[in-house]
LUMVOMAR-340397 format. One record per residue (C-alpha): x, y, z; residue number from 1. Coordinates in Angstrom, 3 decimals. Each point is the difference from the previous one (the first is absolute). Layout:
BEGIN
@c1=X	c2=Y	c3=Z	pos=NUM
...
//
This chain:
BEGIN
@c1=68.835	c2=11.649	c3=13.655	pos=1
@c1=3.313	c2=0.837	c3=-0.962	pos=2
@c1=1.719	c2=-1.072	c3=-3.150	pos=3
@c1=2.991	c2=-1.827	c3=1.497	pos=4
@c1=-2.308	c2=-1.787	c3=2.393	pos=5
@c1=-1.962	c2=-1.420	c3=-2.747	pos=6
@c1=3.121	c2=-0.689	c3=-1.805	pos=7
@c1=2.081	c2=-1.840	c3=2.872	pos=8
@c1=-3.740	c2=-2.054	c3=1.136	pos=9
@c1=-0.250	c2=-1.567	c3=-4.099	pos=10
@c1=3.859	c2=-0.655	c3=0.061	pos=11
@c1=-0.522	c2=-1.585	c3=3.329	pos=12
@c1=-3.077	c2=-1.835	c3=-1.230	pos=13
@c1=2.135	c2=-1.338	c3=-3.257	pos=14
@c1=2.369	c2=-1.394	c3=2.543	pos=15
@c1=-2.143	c2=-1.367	c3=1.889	pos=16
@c1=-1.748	c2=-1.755	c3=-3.230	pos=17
@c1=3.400	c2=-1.571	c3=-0.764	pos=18
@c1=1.153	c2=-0.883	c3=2.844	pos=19
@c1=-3.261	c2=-1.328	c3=2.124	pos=20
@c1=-0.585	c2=-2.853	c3=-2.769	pos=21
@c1=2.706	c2=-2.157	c3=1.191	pos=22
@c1=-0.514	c2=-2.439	c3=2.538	pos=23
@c1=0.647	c2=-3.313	c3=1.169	pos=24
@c1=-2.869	c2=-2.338	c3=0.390	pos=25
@c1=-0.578	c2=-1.711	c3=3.334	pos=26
@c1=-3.429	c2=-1.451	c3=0.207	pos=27
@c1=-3.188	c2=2.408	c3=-0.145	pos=28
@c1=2.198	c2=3.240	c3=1.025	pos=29
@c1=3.058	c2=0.683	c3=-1.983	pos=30
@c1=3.161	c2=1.650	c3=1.821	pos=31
@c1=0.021	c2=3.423	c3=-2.488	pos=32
@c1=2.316	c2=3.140	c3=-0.774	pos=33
@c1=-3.005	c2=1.858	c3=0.991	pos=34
@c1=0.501	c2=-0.076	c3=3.517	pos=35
@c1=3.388	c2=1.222	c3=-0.637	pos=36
@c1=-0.232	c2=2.571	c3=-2.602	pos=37
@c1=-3.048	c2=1.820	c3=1.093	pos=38
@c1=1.269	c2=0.619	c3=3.502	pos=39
@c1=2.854	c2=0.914	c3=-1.611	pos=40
@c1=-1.465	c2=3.069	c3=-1.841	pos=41
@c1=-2.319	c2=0.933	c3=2.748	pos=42
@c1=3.404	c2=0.178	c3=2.244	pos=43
@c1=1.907	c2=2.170	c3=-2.593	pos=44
@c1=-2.705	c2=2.794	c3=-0.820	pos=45
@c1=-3.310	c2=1.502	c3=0.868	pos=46
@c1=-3.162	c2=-1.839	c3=1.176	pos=47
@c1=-1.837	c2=1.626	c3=-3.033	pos=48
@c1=2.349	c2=-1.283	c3=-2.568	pos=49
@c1=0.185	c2=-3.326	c3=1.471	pos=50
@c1=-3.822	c2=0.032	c3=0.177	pos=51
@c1=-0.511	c2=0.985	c3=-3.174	pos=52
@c1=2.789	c2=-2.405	c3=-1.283	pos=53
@c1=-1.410	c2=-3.548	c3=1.690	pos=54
@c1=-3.744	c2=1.384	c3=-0.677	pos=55
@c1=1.199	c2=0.593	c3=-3.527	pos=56
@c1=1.836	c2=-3.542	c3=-0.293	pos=57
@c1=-3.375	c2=-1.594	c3=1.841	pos=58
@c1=-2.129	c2=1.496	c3=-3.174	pos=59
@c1=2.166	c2=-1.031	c3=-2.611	pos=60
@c1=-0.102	c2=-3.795	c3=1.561	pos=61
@c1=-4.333	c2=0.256	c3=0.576	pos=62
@c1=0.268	c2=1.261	c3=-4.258	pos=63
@c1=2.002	c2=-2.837	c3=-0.973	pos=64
@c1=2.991	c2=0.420	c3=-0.371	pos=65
@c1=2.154	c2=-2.911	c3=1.679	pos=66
@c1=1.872	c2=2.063	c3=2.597	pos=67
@c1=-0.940	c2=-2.305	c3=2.798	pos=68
@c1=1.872	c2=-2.707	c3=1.599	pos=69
@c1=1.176	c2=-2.481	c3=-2.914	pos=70
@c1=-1.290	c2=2.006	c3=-2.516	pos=71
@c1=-3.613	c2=-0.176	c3=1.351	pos=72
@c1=-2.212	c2=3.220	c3=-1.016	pos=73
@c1=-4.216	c2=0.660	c3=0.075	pos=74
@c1=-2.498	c2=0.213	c3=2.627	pos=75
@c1=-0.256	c2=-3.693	c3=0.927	pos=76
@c1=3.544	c2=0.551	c3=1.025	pos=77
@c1=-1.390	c2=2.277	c3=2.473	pos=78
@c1=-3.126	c2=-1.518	c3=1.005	pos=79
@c1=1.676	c2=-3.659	c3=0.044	pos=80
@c1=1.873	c2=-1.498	c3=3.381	pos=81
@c1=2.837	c2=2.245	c3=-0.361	pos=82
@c1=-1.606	c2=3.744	c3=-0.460	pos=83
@c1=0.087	c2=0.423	c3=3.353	pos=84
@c1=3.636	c2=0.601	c3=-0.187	pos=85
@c1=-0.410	c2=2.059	c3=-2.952	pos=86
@c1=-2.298	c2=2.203	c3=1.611	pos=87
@c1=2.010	c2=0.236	c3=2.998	pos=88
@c1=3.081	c2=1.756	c3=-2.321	pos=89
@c1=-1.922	c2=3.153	c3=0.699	pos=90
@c1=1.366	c2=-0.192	c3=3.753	pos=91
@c1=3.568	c2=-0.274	c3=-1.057	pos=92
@c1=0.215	c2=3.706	c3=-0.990	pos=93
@c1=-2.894	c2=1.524	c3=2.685	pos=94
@c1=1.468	c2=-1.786	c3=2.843	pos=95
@c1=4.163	c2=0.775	c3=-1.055	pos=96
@c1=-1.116	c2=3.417	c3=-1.041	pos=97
@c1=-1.739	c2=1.045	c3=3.007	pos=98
@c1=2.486	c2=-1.502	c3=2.080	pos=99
@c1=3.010	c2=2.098	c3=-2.465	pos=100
@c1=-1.626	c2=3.377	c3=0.634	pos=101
@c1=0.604	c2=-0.067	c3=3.820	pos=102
@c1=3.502	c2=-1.630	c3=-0.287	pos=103
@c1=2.541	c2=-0.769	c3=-2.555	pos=104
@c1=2.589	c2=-2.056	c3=2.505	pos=105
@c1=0.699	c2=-3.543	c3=-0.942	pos=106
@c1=-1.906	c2=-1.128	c3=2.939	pos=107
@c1=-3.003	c2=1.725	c3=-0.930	pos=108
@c1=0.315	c2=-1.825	c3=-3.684	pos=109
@c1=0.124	c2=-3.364	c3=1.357	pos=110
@c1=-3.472	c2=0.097	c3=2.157	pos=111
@c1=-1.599	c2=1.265	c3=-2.339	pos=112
@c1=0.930	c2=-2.543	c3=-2.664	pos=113
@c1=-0.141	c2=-2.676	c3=2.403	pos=114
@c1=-3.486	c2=1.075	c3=1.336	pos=115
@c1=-1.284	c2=0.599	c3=-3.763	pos=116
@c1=1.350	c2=-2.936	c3=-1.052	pos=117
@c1=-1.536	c2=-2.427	c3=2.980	pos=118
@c1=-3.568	c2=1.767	c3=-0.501	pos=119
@c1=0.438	c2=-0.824	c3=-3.849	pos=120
@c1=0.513	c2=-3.412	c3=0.119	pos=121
@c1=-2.772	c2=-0.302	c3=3.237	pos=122
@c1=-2.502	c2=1.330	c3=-1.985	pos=123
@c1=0.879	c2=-1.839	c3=-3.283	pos=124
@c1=-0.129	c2=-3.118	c3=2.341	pos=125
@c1=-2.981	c2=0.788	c3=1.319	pos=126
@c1=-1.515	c2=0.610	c3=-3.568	pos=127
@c1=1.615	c2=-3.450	c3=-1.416	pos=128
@c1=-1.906	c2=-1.639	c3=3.123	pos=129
@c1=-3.008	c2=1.460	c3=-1.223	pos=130
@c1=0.229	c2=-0.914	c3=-3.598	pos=131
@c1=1.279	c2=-3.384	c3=0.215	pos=132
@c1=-1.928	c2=-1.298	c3=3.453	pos=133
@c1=3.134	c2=-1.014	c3=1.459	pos=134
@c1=0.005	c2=-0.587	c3=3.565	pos=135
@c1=0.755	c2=2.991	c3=1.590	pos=136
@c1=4.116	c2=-1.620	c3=1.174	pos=137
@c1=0.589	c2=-1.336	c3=-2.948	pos=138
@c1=-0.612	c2=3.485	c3=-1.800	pos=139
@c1=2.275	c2=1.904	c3=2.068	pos=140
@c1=2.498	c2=-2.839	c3=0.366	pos=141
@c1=-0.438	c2=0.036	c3=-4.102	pos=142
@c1=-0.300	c2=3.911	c3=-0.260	pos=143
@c1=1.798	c2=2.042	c3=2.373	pos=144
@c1=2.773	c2=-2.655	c3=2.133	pos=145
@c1=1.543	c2=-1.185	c3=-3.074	pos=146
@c1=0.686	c2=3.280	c3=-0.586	pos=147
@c1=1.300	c2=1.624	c3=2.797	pos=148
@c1=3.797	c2=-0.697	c3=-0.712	pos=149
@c1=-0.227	c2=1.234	c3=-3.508	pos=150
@c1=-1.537	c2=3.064	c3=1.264	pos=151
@c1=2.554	c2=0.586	c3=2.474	pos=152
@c1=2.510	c2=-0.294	c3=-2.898	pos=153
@c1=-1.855	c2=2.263	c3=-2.064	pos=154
@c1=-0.278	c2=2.528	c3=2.582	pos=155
@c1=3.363	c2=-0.045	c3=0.785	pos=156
@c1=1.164	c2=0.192	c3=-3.937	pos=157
@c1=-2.906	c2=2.910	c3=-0.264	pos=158
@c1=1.266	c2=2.235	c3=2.965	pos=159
@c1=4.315	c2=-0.393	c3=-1.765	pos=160
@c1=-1.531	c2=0.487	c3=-3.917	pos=161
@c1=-1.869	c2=3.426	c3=1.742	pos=162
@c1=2.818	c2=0.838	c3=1.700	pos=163
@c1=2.175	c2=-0.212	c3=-2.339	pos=164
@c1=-2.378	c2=0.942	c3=-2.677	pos=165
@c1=-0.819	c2=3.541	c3=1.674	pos=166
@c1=4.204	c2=1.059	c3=0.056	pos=167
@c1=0.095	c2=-0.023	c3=-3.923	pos=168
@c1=-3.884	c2=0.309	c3=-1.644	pos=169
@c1=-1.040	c2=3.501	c3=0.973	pos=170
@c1=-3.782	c2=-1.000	c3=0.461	pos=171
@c1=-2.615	c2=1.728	c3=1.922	pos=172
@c1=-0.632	c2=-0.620	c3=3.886	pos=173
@c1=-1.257	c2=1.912	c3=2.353	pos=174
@c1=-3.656	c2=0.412	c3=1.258	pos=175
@c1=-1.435	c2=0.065	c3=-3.647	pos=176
@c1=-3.368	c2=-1.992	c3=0.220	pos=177
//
């Protein structure tokens, strides 16, 4: 593995770190930067980096480090009602990335953020379901509905940032895996 790659992926990660923490409680799922700023690095470079950047930030958290919504860190945070979400990060840059190597257009950036970003909070619902024994409406209702609007808003601010982003930061794209 390259240098740079390894280089851009722990800068990424550190951002990541910083940023993810902050969050605004709502009940038992918090509305988080992490929705927001890991898209936004798995829209503006490769999928490896942005791999090894969330898998990177994911490790940190499970060590204990509080780099987790509202300053949350350690495995419980994974294993507890909202892991599921955690775990589902890892789509964010395999799902955008994938999706970036065929096409670059605008278009092409927005279903794939919208489509990673509706399986990440379906699966996170589905895991909060199964840790808390919520009936299964209430969990999505809970979950995933509250959140479609701020994930529209996200993907939109996501698909400008990149945009704008890729004109002036003279980061890696292409088909790099």
């Amino acid at each position: 593995m390259k240098v740079r790659t390894l280089t851009l992926a722990a800068l990424f990660t550190a951002l990541i770190s910083v940023l993810a923490p902050l969050s605004i409680p709502l009940g038992p799922v918090p509305l988080t930067m992490q929705t927001l700023i890991i898209p936004l690095v798995a829209s503006i470079t490769t999928r490896r980096i942005a791999l090894l950047a969330t898998s990177g930030y994911l490790l940190i958290g499970v060590a204990g480090i509080p780099v987790f919504a509202g300053w949350s860190a350690g495995l419980a945070a994974i294993l507890g009602p909202t892991g599921g979400y955690l775990l589902a990060m890892l789509i964010f840059p395999v799902m955008i990335g994938t999706g970036l190597t065929w096409s670059r257009h605008w278009s092409m950036m927005v279903i794939t953020n919208l489509v990673a970003a509706a399986l990440q909070l379906t699966l996170g619902s589905l895991w909060l379901i199964w840790q808390t024994g919520m009936p299964i409406q209430q969990g999505l209702m809970t979950g995933l509905v509250a959140f479609l609007i701020p994930m529209g808003i996200k993907v939109t601010l996501v698909v400008v940032l990149a945009k704008s982003l890729k004109q002036v930061l003279p980061l890696p794209i292409g088909t790099e895996s």
